[in-house]
N, C-alpha and C positions, 0 to 999 in steps of 0.2 A: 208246688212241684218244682224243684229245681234244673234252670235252664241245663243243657249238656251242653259241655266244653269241649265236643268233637267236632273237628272241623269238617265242616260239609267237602265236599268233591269237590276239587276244582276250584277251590278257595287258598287265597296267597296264605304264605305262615312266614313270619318274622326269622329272622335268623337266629341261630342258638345264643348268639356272643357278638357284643356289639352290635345289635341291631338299627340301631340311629344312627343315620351317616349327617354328617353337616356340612351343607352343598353351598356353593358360592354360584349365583342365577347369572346366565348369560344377559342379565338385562341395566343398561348402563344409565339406571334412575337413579338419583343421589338419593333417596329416600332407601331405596332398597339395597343399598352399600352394608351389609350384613349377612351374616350364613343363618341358612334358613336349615330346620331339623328333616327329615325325611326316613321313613321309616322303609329297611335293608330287605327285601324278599329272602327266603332262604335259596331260592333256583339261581342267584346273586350273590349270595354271600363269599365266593372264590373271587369272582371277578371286579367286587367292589371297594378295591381296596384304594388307600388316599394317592388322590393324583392320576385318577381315571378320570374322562369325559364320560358322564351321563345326559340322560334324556329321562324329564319328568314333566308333571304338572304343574302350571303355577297361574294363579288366577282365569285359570277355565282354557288356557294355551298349555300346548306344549314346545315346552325349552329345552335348551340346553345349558349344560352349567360341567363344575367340576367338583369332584368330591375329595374335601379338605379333610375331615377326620371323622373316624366314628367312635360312636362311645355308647354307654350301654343304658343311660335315660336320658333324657330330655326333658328341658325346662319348660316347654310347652305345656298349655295346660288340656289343650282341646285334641281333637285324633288328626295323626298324624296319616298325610301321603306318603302313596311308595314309590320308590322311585322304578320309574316305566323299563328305562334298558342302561346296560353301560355299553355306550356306542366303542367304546375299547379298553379291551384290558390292559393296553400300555400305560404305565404312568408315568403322563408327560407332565405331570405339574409335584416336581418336587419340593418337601417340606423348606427348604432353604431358599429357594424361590419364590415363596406362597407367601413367604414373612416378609422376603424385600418389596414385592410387590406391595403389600397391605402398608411399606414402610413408605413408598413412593407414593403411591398415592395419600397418605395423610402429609408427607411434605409438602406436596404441589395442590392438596385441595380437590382432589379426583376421587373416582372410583375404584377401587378393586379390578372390576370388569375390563375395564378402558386400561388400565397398564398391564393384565395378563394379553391381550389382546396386543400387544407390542412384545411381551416375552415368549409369546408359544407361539410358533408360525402352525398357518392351516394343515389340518390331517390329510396325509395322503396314506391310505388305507393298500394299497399293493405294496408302500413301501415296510411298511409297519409286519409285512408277513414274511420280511428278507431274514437271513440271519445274518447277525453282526460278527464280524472277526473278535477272536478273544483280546483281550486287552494286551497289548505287548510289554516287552522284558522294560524296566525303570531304564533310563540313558543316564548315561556315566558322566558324571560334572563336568563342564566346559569351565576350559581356563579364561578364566574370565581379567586379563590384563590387559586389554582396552578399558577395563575401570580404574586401574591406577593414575591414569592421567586428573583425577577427579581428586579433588579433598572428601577422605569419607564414602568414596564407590567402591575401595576392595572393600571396605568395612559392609557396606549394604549389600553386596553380594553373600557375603559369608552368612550373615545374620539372617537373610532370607532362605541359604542354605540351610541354616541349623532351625528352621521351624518361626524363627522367630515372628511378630506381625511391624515388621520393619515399613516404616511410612518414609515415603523422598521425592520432592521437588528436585529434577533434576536439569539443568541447563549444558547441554550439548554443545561442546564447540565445534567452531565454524568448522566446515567440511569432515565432521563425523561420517563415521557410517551408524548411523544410529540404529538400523536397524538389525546388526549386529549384536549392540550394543541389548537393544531391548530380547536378543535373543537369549545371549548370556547368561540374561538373566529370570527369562522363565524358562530357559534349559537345566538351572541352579535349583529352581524350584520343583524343577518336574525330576528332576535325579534323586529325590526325594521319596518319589510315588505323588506328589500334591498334585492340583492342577493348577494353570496361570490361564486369565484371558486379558487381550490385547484389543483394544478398542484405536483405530485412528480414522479419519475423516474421510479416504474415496478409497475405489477398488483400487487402483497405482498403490497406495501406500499395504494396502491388503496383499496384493503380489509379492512385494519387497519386504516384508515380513514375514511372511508364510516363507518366502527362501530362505529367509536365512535360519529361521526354526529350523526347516526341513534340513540344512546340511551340517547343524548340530547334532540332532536326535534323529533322522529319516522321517518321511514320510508320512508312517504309519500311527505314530506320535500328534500330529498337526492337522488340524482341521482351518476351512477358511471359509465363515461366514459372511454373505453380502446379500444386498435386495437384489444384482442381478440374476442370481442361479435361479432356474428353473423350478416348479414346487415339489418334483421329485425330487429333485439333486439336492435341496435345499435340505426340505426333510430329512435326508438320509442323511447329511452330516451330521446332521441338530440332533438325531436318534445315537449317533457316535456317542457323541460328546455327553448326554441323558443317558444310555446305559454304557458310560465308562471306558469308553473305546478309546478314546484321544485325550490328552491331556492334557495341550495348548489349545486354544482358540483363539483365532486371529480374525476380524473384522468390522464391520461397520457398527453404527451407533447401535443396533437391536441386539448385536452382540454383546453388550453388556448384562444382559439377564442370561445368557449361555449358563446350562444347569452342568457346569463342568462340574466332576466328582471333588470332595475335601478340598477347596480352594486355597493357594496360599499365598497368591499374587494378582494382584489386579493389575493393568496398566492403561493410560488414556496418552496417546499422544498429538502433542498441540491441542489445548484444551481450549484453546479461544477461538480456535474454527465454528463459525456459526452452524455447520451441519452437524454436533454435535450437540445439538439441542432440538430435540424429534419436536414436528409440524402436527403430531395428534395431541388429541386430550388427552392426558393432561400436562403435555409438553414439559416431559424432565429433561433432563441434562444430562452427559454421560459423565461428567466426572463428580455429579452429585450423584447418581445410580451406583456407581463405585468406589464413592467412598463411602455410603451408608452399607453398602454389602461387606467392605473390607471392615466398618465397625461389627457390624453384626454377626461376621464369623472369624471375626480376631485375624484378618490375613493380611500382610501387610500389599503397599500399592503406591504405583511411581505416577508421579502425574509431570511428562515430560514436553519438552518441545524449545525451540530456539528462543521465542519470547517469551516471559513471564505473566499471565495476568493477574489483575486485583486478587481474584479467590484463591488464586495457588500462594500468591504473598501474604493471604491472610493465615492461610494453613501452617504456612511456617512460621508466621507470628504468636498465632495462637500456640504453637510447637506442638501440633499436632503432627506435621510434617517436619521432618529437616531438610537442610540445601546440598544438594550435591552439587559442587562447580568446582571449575577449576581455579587454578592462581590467576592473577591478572596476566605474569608474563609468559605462562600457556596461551590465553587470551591474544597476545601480540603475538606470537609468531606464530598464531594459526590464522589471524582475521585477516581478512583485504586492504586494504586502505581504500577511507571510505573519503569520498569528498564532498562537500556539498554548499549550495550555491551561494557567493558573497559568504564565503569562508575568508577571506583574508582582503587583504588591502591590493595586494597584489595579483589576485585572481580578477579584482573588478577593475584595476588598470586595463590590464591586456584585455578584458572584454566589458568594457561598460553596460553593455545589452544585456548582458547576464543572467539579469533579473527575470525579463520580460521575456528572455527569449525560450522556444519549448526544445529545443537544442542547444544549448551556449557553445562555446566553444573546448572546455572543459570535456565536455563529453565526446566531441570528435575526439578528441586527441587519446581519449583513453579506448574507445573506438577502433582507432588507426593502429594505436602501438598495439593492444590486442590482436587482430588484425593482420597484422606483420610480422606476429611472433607467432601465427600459425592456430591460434586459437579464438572458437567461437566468442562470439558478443551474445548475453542477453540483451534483451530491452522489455522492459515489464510497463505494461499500457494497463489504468485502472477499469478501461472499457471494452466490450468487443463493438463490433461491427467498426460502418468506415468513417461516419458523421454518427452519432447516437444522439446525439443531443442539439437543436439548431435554435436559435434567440433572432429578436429583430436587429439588424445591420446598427441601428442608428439608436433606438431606445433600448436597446438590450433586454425586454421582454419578453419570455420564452415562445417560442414562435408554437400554437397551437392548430390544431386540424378544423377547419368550419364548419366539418360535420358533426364529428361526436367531441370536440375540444381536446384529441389526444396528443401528444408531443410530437412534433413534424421532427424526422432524421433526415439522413443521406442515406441511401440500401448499400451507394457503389453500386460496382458493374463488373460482372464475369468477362466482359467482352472487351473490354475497353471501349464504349460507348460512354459518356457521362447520362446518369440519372435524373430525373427531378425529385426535387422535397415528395416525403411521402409521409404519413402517419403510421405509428408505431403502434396504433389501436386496431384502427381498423384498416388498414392498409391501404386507403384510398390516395391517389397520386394527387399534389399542390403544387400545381406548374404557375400559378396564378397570385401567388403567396399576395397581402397586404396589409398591412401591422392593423388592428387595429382602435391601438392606443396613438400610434403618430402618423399611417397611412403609410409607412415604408415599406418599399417592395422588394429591400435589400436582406440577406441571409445571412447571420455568421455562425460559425461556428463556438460554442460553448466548453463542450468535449470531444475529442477529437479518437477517435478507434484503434484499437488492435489494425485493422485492414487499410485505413488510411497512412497508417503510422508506418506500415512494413512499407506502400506506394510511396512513400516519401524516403523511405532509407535505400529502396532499391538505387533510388536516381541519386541519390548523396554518393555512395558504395557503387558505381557502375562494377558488373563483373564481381561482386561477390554474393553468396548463394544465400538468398533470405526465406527461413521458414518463420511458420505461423506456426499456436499452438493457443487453442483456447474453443468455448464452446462445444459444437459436435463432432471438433477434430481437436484432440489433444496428442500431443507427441507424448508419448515414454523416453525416449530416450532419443539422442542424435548423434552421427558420426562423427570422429575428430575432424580434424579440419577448420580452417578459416569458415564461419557462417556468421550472417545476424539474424536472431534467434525471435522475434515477437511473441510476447506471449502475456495472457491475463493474468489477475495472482489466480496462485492456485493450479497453473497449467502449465509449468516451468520443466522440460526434458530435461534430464540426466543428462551430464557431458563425457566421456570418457575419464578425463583429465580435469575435469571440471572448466571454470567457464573463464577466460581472460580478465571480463569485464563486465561489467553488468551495469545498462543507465537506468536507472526508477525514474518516469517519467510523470509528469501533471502529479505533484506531489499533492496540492493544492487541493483535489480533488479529490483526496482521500481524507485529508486533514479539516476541510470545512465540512464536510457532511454534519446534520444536523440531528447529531448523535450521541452519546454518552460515552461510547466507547470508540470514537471517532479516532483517536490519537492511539490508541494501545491499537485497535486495528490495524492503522497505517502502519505502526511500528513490526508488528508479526508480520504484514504481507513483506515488507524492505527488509528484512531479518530471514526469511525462509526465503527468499531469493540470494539476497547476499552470500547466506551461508553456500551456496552452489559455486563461489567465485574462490577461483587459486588465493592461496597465502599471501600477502602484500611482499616476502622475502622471495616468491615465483612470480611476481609483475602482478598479479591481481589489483584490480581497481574498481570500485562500485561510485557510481555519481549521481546522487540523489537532487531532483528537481524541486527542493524544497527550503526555505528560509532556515540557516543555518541556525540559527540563534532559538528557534523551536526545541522544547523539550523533545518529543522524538527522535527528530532528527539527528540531537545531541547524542540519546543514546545508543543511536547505532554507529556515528562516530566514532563515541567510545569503545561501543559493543558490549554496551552495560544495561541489558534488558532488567536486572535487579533493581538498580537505580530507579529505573522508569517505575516498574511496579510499584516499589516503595513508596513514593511521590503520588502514583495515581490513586492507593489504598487512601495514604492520607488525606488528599481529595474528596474521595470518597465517603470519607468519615466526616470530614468538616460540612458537607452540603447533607448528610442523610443520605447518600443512595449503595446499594447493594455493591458488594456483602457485608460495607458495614451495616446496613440495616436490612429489615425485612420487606418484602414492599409487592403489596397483592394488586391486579391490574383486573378490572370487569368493565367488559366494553358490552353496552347492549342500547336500545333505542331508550329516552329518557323514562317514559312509562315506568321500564322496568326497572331503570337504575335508580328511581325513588323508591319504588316499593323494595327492592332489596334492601337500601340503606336503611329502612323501619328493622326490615326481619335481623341486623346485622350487633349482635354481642360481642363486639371490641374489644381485645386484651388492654389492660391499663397503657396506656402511655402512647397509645395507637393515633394517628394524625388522622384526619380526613382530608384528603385535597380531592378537589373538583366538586360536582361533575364537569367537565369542560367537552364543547364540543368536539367529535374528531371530522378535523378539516379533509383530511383526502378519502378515500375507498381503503376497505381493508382488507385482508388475505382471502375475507371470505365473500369479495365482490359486494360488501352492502355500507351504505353510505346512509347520512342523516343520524348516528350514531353518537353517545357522548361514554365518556371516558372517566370512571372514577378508580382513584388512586387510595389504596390504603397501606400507610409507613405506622410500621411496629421496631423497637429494641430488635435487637438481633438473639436476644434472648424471651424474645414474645411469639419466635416466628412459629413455632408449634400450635399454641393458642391462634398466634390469628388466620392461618389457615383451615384449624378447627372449626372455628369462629366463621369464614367463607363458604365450608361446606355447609355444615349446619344451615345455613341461610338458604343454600343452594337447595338441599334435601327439603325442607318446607317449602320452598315453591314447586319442586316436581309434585310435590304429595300431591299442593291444589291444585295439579294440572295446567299452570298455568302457560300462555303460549309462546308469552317471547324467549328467546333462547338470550342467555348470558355468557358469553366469552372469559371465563377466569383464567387467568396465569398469573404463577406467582415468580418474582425475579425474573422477568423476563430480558433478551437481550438485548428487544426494541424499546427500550423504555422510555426514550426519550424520543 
């Protein structure tokens, strides 16, 4: 007797069309880095369309995931689950999203899961029931003739106007408005119908670009994405910008996967800012997020800022990129005159001390004439606090704390009280200090602070107004006026008129760190300061505390960050490290970093170094750790990242316990 094919009461039925949806699981195992089939209810079939969050079963739990496509069989051979609810019918996870993502994590050796988890911020379900304003009229092309001053910028404007996917390194001269500059040009792009997103490094630069969007096209055109809005406020822009509303997007690093509609501009400014390179698994980079998205939807994309680094010099090497800069003698009569120390025969006459000294006399005098002429002084200090750093008097030793061994500082004093040594760990006070390597009870200073630094100019400058600006008080902006300005990099106020003079202080201590990128660093933070300083043809003066004869140095003398780059790619190239080559980083306790290097299928030509142990504590508070390094061709690096997960996905299968640390091109490398 033949069974009947009527369905009992109460019994789920498959959807007419499409019934198989293929879901990407909320669960961040390398093993399970794949979409899993699930079979569509028909009480579902309206609301489960690609790029909702559902809720289903998966290995005897219920998860969460998102639904990437449905189709109408399945290569499964056994019966399929259904999927339990779609927790919404908004779809936050668009088809051009869904790829970059899957594109980013096969870059970087990740999961799927762990980089949608950086591009979709959490559901706030009251906001998701708002209704969104209709999209507004295209905004009429802005003149864009702050780009003539450039070799090749009216031409990149236009090209980006007419659709084209136009690529440009661009070098900004000193005392641009750049952020004009970057409006222009996703204003050019949005007078189009397309959209532009704008990625730069803190909320200040988010502000100052979101205005100047805003008084090209208004408002209602411009959204501004940051970590500090609220997860309502948050969401509700992020819902703009996903159904269509806004057209620019301006903000921080997560703003880079912004699901703006038909993209046709990307942009990243200052690309060698370390906060552009996100602190989760699997730690991409914004201006490698944006330039695989500007591949993969043909749109073109400016990767901008005062210094140049290796990768943006390799872009235009490889002529992926072009250079937009000016002439040299734009160059000269926009820069400062830069000085810097034991420059001449005759700067070490008049002050022999020069060298040694942490103010020479070079620096007062540009100081004073700034000063006199009615306009503020920076002074950029590589440290905050008032003593950061304290070493034995006599063995020079770093002076540590005898409880937990953490570095003894100076705190300073709110009062005017003097402090005692104190530890930076645990904060226990070291009135008693005693070396001991030589038994010296003497203190010196190492690095010298933001807070020390302004106590010591006040009494240089009697009678002139000294602010600070760094840590959990950063200035925006400062009144005209004689002032001397103290400030960290990074935390430098706007000047009305820009700055007289500007001293870069402890060059030294940006220049020795024991880094890779130790030198291009120094050079961008003396470079985005400088650029804040008047024209050397309006008295501008910058005085760099660093051995003149230093490549660096040199190029900001000249004001030739190209140079620099050129020089450090080739570098670069001649030792093996990124971006001429490929080079993957797994830090875990030895155990595990042997058993990985068995499970680890190497592209041809791939080096082994290490494992070498790592000597201090690392991000994630754990120590007794070793460190192995694997260097691929720059044309391997696909494969050997493949090659890392692969490895990674056979030990979650086993279950095993220790956890491994992957990154690939990281910026700590060294």
């Amino acid at each position: 007797m033949a069974r009947s094919t009527t369905p009992r009461r109460g019994e789920w039925q498959r959807a007419s069309t499409d019934s198989v949806a293929r879901v990407c699981v909320n669960l961040p195992l390398a093993h399970l880095d794949h979409t899993f089939d699930y079979r569509v209810p028909a009480h579902l079939d309206e609301q489960a369309r690609p790029g909702v969050r559902v809720r289903l079963r998966f290995a005897g739990q219920v998860v969460d995931g998102y639904l990437l496509d449905r189709t109408e069989e399945s290569d499964f051979d056994g019966k399929l689950l259904w999927i339990d609810k779609v927790i919404s019918a908004e779809p936050v996870l668009s088809p051009e999203v869904a790829t970059l993502a899957r594109a980013v994590a096969d870059r970087y050796a990740g999961t799927l899961t762990d980089v949608l988890r950086l591009a979709i911020p959490p559901r706030h379900a009251a906001v998701e029931k708002e209704e969104s304003p209709p999209a507004p009229e295209v905004p009429p092309r802005p003149d864009a003739a702050g780009w003539r001053r450039y070799q090749h910028g009216e031409q990149l404007i236009g090209a980006l106007h007419a659709g084209k996917p136009a690529r440009a390194v661009w070098q900004p001269l000193p005392g641009e408005d750049w952020p004009l500059r970057l409006a222009e040009a996703a204003v050019s792009v949005a007078a189009t119908g397309r959209g532009t997103v704008i990625v730069v490094p803190d909320q200040r630069d988010v502000v100052r670009v979101t205005a100047a969007c805003t008084a090209l096209c208004g408002a209602d055109q411009v959204v501004a994405l940051s970590a500090g809005l609220g997860p309502a406020k948050r969401y509700r822009r992020w819902l703009a910008v996903r159904r269509g509303t806004a057209r620019i997007v301006v903000g921080t690093r997560s703003s880079a996967f912004a699901p703006v509609a038909d993209p046709g501009l990307f942009i990243v400014w200052d690309d060698g800012d370390d906060v552009h390179s996100d602190p989760h698994a699997p730690y991409p980079h914004t201006r490698e997020v944006l330039g695989l998205r500007a591949q993969l939807v043909d749109a073109g994309m400016i990767v901008a800022g005062f210094p140049r680094t290796a990768e943006a010099q390799l872009l235009v090497e490889t002529r992926w990129a072009h250079e937009v800069i000016a002439t040299r003698a734009a160059v000269r009569a926009s820069a400062p005159r830069v000085v810097a120390v034991g420059a001449s025969a005759e700067q070490e006459a008049r002050d022999p001390a020069a060298r040694s000294a942490r103010l020479p006399g070079i620096a007062f005098e540009a100081a004073r004439a700034a000063l006199s002429a009615g306009a503020p002084v920076l002074v950029q200090v590589p440290r905050r606090g008032y003593v950061p750093t304290l070493a034995c008097g006599q063995c020079r030793s770093r002076a540590r704390c005898r409880r937990c061994a953490g570095p003894l500082a100076l705190p300073g004093s709110s009062d005017g009280e003097p402090r005692p040594a104190a530890c930076r760990w645990c904060g226990a006070t070291e009135a008693g200090f005693r070396c001991p390597d030589c038994g010296s009870r003497r203190l010196r200073a190492v690095v010298v602070g933001a807070g020390r630094t302004a106590e010591e100019l006040g009494r240089a400058f009697p009678g002139v107004v000294v602010r600070t600006s760094g840590g959990a008080a950063v200035l925006d902006t400062i009144p005209a006026g004689p002032a001397l300005v103290v400030c960290t990099p990074g935390a430098e106020p706007l000047a009305p008129c820009g700055y007289g003079a500007a001293l870069l202080l402890d060059g030294w201590a940006l220049l020795t760190r024991p880094d890779l990128r130790a030198e291009e660093e120094a050079l961008r933070r003396w470079l985005s300061a400088a650029a804040l300083v008047r024209s050397a043809e309006d008295g501008g003066r910058v005085v760099v505390m660093a051995e003149s004869a230093l490549p660096p140095v040199q190029a900001l003398v000249w004001w030739d960050p190209v140079r620099h780059a050129t020089a450090e790619l080739a570098g670069r190239r001649e030792l093996g490290f990124p971006p001429a080559a490929r080079m993957a980083v797994l830090d875990a306790v030895p155990q595990a970093v042997e058993q990985v290097q068995g499970l680890l299928r190497l592209p041809e030509g791939t080096e082994v170094l290490g494992p070498v142990p790592l000597r201090e504590v690392d991000a994630d508070g754990a120590s007794g750790r070793e460190r192995l390094l694997l260097r691929a061709p720059r044309g391997q690096g696909r494969a050997l990242a493949a090659s890392v997960a692969e490895a990674m996905a056979i030990r979650t299968a086993r279950r095993e316990p220790d956890v491994i640390r992957v990154r690939v091109d990281p910026l700590d490398l060294v």
